[in-house]
Structures are given as C-alpha cells and as structure tokens.
N, CA, C and O atoms as CSV, one atom per row, in Angstrom:
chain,resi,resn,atom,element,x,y,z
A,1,UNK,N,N,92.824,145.160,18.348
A,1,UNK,CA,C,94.232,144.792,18.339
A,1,UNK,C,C,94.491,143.807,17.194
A,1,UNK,O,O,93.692,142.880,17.058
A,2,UNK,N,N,95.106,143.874,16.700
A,2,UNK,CA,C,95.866,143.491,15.335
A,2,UNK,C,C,96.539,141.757,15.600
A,2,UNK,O,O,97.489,141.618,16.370
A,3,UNK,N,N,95.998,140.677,14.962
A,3,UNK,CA,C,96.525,139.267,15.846
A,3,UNK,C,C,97.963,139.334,15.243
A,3,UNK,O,O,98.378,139.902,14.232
A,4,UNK,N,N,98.601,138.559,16.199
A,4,UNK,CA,C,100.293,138.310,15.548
A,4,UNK,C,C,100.623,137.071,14.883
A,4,UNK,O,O,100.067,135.992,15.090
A,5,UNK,N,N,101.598,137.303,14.041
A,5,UNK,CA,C,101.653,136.797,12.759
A,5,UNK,C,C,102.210,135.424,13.411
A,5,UNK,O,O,102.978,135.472,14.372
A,6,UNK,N,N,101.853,134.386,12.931
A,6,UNK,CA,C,103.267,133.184,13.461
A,6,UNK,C,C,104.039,133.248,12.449
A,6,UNK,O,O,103.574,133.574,11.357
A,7,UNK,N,N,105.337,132.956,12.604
A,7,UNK,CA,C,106.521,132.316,11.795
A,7,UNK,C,C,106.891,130.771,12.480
A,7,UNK,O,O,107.126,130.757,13.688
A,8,UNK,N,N,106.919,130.077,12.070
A,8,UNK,CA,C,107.813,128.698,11.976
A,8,UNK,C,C,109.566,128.457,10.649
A,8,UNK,O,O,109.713,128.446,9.427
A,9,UNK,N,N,110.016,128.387,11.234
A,9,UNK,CA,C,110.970,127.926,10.194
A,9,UNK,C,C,112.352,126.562,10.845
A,9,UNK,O,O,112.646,126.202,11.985
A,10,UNK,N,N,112.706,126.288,9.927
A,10,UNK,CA,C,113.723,125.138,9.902
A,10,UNK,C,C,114.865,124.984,9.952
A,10,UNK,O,O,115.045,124.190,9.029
A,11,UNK,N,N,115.858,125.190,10.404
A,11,UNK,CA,C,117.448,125.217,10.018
A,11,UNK,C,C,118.044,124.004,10.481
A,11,UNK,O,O,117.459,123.295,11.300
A,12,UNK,N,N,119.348,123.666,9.939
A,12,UNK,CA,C,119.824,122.271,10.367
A,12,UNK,C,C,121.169,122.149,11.403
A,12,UNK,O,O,121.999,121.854,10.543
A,13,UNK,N,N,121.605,122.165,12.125
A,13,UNK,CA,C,122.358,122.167,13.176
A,13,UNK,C,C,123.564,120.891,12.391
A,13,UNK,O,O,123.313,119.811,11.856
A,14,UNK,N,N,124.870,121.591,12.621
A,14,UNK,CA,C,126.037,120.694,11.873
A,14,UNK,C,C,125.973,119.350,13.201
A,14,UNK,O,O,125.879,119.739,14.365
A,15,UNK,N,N,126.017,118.174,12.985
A,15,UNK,CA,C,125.081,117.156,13.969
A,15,UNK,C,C,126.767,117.336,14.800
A,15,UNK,O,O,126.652,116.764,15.884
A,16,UNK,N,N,128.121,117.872,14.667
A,16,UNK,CA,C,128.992,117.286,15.276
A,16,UNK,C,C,128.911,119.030,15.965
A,16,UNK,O,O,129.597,119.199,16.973
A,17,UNK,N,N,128.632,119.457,15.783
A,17,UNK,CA,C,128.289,121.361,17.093
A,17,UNK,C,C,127.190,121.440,17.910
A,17,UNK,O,O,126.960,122.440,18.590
A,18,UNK,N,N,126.027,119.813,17.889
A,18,UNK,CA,C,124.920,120.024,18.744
A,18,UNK,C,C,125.412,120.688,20.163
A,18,UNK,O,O,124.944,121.707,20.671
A,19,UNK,N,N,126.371,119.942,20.632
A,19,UNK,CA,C,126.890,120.689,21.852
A,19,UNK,C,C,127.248,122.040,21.811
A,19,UNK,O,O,126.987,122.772,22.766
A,20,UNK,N,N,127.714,122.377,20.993
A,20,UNK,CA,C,128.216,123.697,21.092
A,20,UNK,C,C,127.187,124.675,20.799
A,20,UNK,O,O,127.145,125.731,21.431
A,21,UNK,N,N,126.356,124.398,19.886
A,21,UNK,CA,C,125.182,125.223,19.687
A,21,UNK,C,C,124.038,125.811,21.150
A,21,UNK,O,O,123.383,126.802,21.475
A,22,UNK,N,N,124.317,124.684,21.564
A,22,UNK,CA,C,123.152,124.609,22.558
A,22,UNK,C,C,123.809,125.212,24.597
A,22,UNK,O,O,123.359,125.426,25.722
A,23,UNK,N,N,125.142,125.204,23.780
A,23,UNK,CA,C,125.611,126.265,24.648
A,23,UNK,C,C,126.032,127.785,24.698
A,23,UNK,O,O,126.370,128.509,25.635
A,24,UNK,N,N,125.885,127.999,23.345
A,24,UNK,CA,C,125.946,129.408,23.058
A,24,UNK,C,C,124.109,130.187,23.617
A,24,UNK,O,O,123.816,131.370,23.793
A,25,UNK,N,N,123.241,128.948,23.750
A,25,UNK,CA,C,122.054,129.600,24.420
A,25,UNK,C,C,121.826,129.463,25.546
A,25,UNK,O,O,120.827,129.894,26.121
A,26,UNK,N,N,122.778,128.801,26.062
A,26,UNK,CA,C,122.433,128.564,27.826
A,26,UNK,C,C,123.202,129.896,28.369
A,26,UNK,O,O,124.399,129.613,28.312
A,27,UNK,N,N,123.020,131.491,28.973
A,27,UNK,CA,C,121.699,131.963,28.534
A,27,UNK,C,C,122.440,132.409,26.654
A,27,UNK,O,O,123.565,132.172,26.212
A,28,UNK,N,N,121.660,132.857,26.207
A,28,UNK,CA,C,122.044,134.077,25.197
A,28,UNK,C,C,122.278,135.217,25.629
A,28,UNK,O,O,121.630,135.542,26.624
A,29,UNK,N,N,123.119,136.075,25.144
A,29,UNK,CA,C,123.574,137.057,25.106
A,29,UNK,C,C,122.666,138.103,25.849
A,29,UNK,O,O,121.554,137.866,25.378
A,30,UNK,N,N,122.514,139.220,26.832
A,30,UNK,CA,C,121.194,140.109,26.947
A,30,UNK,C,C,121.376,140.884,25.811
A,30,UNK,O,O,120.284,141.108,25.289
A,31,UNK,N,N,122.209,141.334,25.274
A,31,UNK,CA,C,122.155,142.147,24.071
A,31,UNK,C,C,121.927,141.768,23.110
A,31,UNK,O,O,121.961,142.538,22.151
A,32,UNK,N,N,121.548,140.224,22.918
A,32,UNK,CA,C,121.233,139.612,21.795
A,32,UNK,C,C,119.356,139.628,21.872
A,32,UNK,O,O,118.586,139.782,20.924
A,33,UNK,N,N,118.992,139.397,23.448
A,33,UNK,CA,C,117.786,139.337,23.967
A,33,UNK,C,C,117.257,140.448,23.177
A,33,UNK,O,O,116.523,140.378,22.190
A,34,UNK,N,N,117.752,141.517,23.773
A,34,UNK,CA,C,117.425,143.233,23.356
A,34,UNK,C,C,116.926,143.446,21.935
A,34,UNK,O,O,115.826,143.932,21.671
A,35,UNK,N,N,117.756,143.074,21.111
A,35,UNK,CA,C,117.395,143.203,20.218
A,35,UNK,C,C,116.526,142.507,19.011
A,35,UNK,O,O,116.205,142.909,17.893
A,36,UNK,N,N,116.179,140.729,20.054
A,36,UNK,CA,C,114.886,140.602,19.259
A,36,UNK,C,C,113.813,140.992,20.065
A,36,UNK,O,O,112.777,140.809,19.425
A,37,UNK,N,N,113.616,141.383,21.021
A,37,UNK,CA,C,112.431,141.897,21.977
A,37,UNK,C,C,112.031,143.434,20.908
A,37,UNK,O,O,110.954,143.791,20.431
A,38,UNK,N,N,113.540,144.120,20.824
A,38,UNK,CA,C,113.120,145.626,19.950
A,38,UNK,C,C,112.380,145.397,18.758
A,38,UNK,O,O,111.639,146.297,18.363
A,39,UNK,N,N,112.491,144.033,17.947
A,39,UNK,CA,C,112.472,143.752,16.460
A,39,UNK,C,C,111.143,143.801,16.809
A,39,UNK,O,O,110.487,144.225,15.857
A,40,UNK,N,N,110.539,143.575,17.669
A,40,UNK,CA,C,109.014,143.063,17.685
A,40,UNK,C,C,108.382,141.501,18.043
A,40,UNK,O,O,107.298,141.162,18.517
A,41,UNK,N,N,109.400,140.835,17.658
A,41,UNK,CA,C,109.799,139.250,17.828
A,41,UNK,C,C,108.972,139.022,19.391
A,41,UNK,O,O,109.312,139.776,20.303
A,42,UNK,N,N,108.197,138.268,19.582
A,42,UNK,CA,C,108.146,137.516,20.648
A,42,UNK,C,C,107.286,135.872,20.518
A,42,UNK,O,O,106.716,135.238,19.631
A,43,UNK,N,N,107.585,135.705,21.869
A,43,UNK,CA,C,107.114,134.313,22.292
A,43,UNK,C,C,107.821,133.785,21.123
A,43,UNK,O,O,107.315,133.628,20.012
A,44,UNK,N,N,108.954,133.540,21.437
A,44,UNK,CA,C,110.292,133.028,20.490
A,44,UNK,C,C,110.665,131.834,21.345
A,44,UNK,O,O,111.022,131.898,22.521
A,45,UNK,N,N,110.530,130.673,20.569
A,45,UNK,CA,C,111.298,129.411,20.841
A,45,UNK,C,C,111.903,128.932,19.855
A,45,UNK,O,O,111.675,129.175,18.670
A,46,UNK,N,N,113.013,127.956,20.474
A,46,UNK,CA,C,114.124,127.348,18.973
A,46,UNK,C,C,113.712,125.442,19.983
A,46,UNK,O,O,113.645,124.999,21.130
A,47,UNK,N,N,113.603,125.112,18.971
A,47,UNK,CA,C,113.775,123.070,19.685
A,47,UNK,C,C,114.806,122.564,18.370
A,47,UNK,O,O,114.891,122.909,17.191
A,48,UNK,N,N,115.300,121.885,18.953
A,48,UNK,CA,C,116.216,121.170,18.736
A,48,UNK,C,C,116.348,119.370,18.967
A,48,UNK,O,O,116.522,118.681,19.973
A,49,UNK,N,N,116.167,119.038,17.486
A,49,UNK,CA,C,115.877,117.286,17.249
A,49,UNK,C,C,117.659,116.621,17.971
A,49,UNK,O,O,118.674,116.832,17.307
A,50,UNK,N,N,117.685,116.366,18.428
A,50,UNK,CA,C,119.713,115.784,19.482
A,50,UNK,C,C,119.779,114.525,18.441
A,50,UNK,O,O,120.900,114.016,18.485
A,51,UNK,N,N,118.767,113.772,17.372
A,51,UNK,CA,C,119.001,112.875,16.898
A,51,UNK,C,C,119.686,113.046,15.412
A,51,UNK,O,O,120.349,112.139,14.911
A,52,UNK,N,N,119.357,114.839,14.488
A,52,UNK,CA,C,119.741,114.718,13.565
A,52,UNK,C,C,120.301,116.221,13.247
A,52,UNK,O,O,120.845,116.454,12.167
A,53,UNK,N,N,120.123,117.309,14.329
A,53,UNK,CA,C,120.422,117.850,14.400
A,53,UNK,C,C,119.371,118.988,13.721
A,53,UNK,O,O,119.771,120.148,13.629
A,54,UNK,N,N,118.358,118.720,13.368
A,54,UNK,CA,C,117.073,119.833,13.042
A,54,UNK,C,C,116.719,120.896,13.586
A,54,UNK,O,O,115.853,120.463,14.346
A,55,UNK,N,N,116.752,121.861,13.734
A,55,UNK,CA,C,116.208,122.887,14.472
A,55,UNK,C,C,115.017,123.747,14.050
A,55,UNK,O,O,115.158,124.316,12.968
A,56,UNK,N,N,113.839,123.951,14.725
A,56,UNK,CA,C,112.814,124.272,14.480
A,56,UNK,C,C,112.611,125.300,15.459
A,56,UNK,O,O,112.981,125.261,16.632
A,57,UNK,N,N,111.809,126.499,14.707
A,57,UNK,CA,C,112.028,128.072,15.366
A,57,UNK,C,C,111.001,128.442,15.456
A,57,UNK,O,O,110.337,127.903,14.571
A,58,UNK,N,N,110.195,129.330,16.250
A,58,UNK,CA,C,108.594,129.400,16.435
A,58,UNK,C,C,108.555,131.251,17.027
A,58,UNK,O,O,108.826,131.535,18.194
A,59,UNK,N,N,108.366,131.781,16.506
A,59,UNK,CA,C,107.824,133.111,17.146
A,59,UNK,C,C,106.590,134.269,16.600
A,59,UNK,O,O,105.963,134.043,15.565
A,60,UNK,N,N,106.434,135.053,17.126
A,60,UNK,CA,C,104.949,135.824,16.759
A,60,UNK,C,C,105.424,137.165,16.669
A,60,UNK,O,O,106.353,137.563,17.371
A,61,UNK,N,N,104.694,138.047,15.646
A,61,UNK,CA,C,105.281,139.269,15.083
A,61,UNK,C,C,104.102,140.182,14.529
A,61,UNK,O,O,103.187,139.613,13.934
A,62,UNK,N,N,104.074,141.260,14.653
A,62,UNK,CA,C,103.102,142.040,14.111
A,62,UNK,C,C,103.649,141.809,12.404
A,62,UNK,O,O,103.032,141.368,11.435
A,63,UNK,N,N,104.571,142.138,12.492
A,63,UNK,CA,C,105.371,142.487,11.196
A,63,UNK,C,C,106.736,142.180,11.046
A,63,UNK,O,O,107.766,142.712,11.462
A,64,UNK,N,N,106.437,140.944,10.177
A,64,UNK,CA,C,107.866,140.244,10.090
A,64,UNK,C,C,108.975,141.162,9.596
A,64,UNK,O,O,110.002,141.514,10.177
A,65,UNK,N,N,108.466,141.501,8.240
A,65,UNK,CA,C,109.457,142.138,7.153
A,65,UNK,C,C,110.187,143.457,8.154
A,65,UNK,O,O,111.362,143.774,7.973
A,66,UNK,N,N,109.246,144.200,9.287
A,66,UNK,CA,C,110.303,145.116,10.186
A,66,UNK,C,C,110.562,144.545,10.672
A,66,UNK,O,O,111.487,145.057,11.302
A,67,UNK,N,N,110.406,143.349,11.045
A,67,UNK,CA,C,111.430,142.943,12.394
A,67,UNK,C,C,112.586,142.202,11.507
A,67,UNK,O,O,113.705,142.123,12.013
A,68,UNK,N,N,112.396,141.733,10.387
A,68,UNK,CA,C,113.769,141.384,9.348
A,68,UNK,C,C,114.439,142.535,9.358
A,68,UNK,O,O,115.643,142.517,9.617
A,69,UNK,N,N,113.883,143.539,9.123
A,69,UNK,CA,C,114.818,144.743,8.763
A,69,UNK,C,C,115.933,145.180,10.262
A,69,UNK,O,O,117.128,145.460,10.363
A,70,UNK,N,N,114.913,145.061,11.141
A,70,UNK,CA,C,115.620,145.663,12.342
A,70,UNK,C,C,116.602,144.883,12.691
A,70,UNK,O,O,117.749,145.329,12.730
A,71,UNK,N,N,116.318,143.582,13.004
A,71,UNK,CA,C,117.305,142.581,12.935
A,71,UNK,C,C,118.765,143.187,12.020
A,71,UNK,O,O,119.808,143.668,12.462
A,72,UNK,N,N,118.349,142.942,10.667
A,72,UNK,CA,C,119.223,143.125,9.675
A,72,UNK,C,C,120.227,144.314,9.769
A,72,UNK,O,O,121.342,144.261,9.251
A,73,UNK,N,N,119.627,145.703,10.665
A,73,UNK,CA,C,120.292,146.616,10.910
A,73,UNK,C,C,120.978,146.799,11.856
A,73,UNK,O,O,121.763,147.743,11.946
A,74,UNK,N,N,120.826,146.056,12.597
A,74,UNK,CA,C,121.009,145.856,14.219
A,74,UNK,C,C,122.991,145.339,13.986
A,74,UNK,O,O,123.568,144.559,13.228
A,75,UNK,N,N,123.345,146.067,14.845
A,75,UNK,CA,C,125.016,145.189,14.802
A,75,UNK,C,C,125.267,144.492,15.626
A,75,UNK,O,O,126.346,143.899,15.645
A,76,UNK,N,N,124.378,144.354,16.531
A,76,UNK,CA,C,124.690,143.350,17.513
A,76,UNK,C,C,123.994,142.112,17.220
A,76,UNK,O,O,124.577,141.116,17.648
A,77,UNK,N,N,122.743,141.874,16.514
A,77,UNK,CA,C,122.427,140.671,15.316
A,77,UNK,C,C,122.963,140.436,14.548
A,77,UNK,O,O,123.127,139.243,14.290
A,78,UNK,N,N,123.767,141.831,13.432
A,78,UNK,CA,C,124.682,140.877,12.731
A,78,UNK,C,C,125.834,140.147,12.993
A,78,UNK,O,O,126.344,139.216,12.369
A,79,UNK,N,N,126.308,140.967,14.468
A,79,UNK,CA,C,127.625,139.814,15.154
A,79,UNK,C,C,127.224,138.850,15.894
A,79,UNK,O,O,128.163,138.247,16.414
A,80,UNK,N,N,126.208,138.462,16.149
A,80,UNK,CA,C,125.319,137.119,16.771
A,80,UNK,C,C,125.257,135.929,15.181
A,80,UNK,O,O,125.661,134.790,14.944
A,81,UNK,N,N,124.641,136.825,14.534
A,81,UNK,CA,C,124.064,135.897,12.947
A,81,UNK,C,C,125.506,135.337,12.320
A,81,UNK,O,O,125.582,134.252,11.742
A,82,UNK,N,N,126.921,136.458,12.568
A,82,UNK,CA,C,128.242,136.063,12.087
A,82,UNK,C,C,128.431,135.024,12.909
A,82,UNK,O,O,128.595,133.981,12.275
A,83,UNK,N,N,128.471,134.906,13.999
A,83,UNK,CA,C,129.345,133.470,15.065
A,83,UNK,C,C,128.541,132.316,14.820
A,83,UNK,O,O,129.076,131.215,14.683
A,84,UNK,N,N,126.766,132.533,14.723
A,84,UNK,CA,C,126.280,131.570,14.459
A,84,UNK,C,C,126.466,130.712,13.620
A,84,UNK,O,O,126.397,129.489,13.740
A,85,UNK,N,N,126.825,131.635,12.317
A,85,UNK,CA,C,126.728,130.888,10.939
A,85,UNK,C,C,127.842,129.437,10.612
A,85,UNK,O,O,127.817,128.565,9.744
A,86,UNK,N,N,128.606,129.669,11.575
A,86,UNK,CA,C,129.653,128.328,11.129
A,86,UNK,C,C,128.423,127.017,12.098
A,86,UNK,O,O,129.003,125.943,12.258
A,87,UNK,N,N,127.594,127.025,12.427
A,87,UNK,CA,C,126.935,125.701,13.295
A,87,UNK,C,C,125.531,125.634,12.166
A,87,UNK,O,O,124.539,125.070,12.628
A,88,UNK,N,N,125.425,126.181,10.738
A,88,UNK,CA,C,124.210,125.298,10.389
A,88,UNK,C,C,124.651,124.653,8.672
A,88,UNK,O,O,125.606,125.137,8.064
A,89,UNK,N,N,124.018,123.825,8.238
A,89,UNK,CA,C,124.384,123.645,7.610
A,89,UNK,C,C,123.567,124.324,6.234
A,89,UNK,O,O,122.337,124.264,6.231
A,90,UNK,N,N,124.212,124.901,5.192
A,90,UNK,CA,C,124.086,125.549,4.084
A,90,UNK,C,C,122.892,124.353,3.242
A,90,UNK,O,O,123.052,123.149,3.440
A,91,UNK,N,N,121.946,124.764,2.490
A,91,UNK,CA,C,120.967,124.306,2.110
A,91,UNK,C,C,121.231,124.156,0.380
A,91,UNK,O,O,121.454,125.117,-0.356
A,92,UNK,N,N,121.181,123.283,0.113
A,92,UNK,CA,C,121.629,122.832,-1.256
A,92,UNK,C,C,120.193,122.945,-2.190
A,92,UNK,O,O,119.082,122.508,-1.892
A,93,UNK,N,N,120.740,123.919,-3.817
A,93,UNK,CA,C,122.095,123.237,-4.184
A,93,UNK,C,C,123.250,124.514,-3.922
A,93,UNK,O,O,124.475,124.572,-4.028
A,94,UNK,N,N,122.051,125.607,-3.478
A,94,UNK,CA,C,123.441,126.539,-3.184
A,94,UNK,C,C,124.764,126.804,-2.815
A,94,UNK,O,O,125.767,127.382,-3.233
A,95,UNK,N,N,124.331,126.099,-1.793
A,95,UNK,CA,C,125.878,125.308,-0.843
A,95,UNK,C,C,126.515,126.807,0.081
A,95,UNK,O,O,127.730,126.854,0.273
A,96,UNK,N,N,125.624,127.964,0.607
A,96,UNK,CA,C,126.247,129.091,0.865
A,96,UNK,C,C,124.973,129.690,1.831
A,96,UNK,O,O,124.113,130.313,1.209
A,97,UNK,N,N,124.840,129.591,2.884
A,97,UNK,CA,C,124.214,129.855,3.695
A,97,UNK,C,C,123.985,131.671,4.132
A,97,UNK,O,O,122.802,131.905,4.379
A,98,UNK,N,N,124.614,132.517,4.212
A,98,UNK,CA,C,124.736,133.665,4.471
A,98,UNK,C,C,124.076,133.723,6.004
A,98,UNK,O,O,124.535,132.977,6.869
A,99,UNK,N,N,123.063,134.569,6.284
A,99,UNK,CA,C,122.699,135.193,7.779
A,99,UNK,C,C,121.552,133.655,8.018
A,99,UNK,O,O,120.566,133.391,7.330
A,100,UNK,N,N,121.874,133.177,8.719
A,100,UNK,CA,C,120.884,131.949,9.004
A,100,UNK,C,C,119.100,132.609,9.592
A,100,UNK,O,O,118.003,132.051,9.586
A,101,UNK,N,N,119.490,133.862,9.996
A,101,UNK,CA,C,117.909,134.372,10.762
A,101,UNK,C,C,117.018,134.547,9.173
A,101,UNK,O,O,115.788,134.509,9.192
A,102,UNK,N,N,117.930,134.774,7.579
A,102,UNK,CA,C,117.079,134.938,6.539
A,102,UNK,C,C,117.076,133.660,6.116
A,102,UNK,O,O,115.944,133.180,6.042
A,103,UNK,N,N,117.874,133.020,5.844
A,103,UNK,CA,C,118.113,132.419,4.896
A,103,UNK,C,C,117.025,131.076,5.497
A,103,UNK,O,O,116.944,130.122,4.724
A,104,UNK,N,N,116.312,130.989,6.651
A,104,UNK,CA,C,116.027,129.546,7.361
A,104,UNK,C,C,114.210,129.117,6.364
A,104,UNK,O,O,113.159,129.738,6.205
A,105,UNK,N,N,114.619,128.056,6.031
A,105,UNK,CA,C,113.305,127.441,5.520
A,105,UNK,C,C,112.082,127.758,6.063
A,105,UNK,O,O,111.891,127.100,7.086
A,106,UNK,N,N,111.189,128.493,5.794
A,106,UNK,CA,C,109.877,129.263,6.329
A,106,UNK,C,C,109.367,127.671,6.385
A,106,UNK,O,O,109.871,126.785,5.696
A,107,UNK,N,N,108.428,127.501,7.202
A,107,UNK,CA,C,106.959,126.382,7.143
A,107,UNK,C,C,105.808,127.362,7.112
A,107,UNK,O,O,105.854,128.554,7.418
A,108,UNK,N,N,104.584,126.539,6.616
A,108,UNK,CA,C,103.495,126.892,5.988
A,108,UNK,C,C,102.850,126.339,7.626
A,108,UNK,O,O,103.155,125.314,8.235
A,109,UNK,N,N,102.052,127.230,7.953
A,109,UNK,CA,C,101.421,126.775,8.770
A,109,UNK,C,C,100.054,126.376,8.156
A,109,UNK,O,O,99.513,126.968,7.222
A,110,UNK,N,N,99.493,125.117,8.912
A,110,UNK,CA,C,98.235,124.268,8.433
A,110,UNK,C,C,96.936,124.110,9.550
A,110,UNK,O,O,95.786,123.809,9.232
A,111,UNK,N,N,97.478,124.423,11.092
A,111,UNK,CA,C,96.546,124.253,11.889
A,111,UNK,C,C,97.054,124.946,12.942
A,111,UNK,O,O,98.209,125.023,13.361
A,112,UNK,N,N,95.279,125.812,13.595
A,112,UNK,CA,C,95.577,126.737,15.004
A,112,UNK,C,C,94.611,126.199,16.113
A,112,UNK,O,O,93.392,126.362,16.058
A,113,UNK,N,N,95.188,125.615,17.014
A,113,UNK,CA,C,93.521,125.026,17.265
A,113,UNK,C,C,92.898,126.811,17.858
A,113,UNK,O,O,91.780,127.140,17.460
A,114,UNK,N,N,93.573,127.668,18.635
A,114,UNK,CA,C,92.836,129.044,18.801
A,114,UNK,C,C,91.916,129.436,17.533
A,114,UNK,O,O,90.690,129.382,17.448
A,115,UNK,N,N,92.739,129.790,16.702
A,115,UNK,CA,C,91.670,130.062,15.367
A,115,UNK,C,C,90.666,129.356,15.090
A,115,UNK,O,O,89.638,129.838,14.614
A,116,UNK,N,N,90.885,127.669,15.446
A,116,UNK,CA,C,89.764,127.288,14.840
A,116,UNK,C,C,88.675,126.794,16.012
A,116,UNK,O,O,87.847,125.902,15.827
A,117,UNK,N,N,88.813,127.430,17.059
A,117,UNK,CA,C,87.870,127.450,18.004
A,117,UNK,C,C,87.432,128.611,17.770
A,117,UNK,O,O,86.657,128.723,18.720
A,118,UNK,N,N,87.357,129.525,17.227
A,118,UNK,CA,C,87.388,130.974,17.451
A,118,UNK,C,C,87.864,132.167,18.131
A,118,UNK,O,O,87.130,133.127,18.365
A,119,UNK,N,N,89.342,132.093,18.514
A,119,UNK,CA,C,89.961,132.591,19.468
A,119,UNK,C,C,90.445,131.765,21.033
A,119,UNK,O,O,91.395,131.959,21.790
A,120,UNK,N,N,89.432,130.906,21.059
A,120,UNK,CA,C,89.394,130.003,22.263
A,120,UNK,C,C,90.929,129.077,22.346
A,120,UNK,O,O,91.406,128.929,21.221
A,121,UNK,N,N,91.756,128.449,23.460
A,121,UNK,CA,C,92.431,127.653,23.324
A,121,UNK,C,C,91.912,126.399,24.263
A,121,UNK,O,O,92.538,125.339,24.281
C-alpha cells in the first residue's frame, strides 16, 4: 500500500470574520463533505490561532495534484471556495487571493515521529 502524502498549509483568517468563519464549519456543508472525501482528501483538519487569526490545514492524500483537480472541477467546491474567499486575507504583494484551497501557503514538513520510528507511533 502506497503511504499518504501529508499536506500542511497556512491561510490567514480576516481577524474581524473569526466568528463567522468558524461558523460556516459548525457542521460544513454534507455536500461540501462529499466532495473532499471523493477528492481523496482525508484525515482533514483546519485549527485556528482566535489570537491572530492564522489558520493551519492538515490532511493526507495519495495524490494531491488529483485531488486539486477534482476539487477544482467539482461545482460544489467551487461554490464553497466562492463564499469562502471574502474571510481570508490575500497574500502580498499580490494583493488577490483567488480559490483559497490553491492559493494557501504549502509548509515543508520537517518531522514524523511514525517515519522516524519506522512506521511505529
């Protein structure tokens, strides 16, 4: 079996929509569910810093670039990714954010403790 990929990435929450953000997920959408479960996407979490408004995104993927695509094709992601987009803030010096699920600051991952036990956690 093929291990799954992590993604981490970063986006910034407009600090005066923390509320509102964090109620558009209490739950999410099932049709929004649907279609990152289809992408391949799992063990998906979002945390959220309440002090500056940071948001940090965590999920596992065989294959990102299809599950970008599926996402990307999906119309019920792109009308999720449209409502979202007014709650993050655009990343300079661009100043123009587009679909926040692409556009979000990747992190480099540096440590697994599984991997570096050898599979072990």
């Amino acid at each position: 079996m093929k291990a799954a990929h992590r993604v981490a990435f970063r986006l910034q929450v407009r600090p005066e929509l923390l509320d509102d953000y964090r109620a558009v997920h209490l739950p999410v959408r099932r049709e929004m569910l649907e279609a990152i479960a289809a992408s391949g996407r799992r063990n998906y979490s979002l945390f959220l810093d309440e002090t500056d408004g940071t948001l940090f995104g965590y999920y596992e993927v065989d294959d990102d670039d299809a599950a970008q695509a599926s996402l990307a094709a999906s119309v019920v992601a792109t009308q999720w990714e449209t409502e979202m987009a007014r709650f993050f803030v655009a990343p300079e010096p661009e100043g123009q954010l587009g679909r926040a699920d692409q556009a979000a600051q990747r992190l480099t991952e540096i440590f697994n403790l599984a991997d570096q036990r050898g599979g072990r956690t």
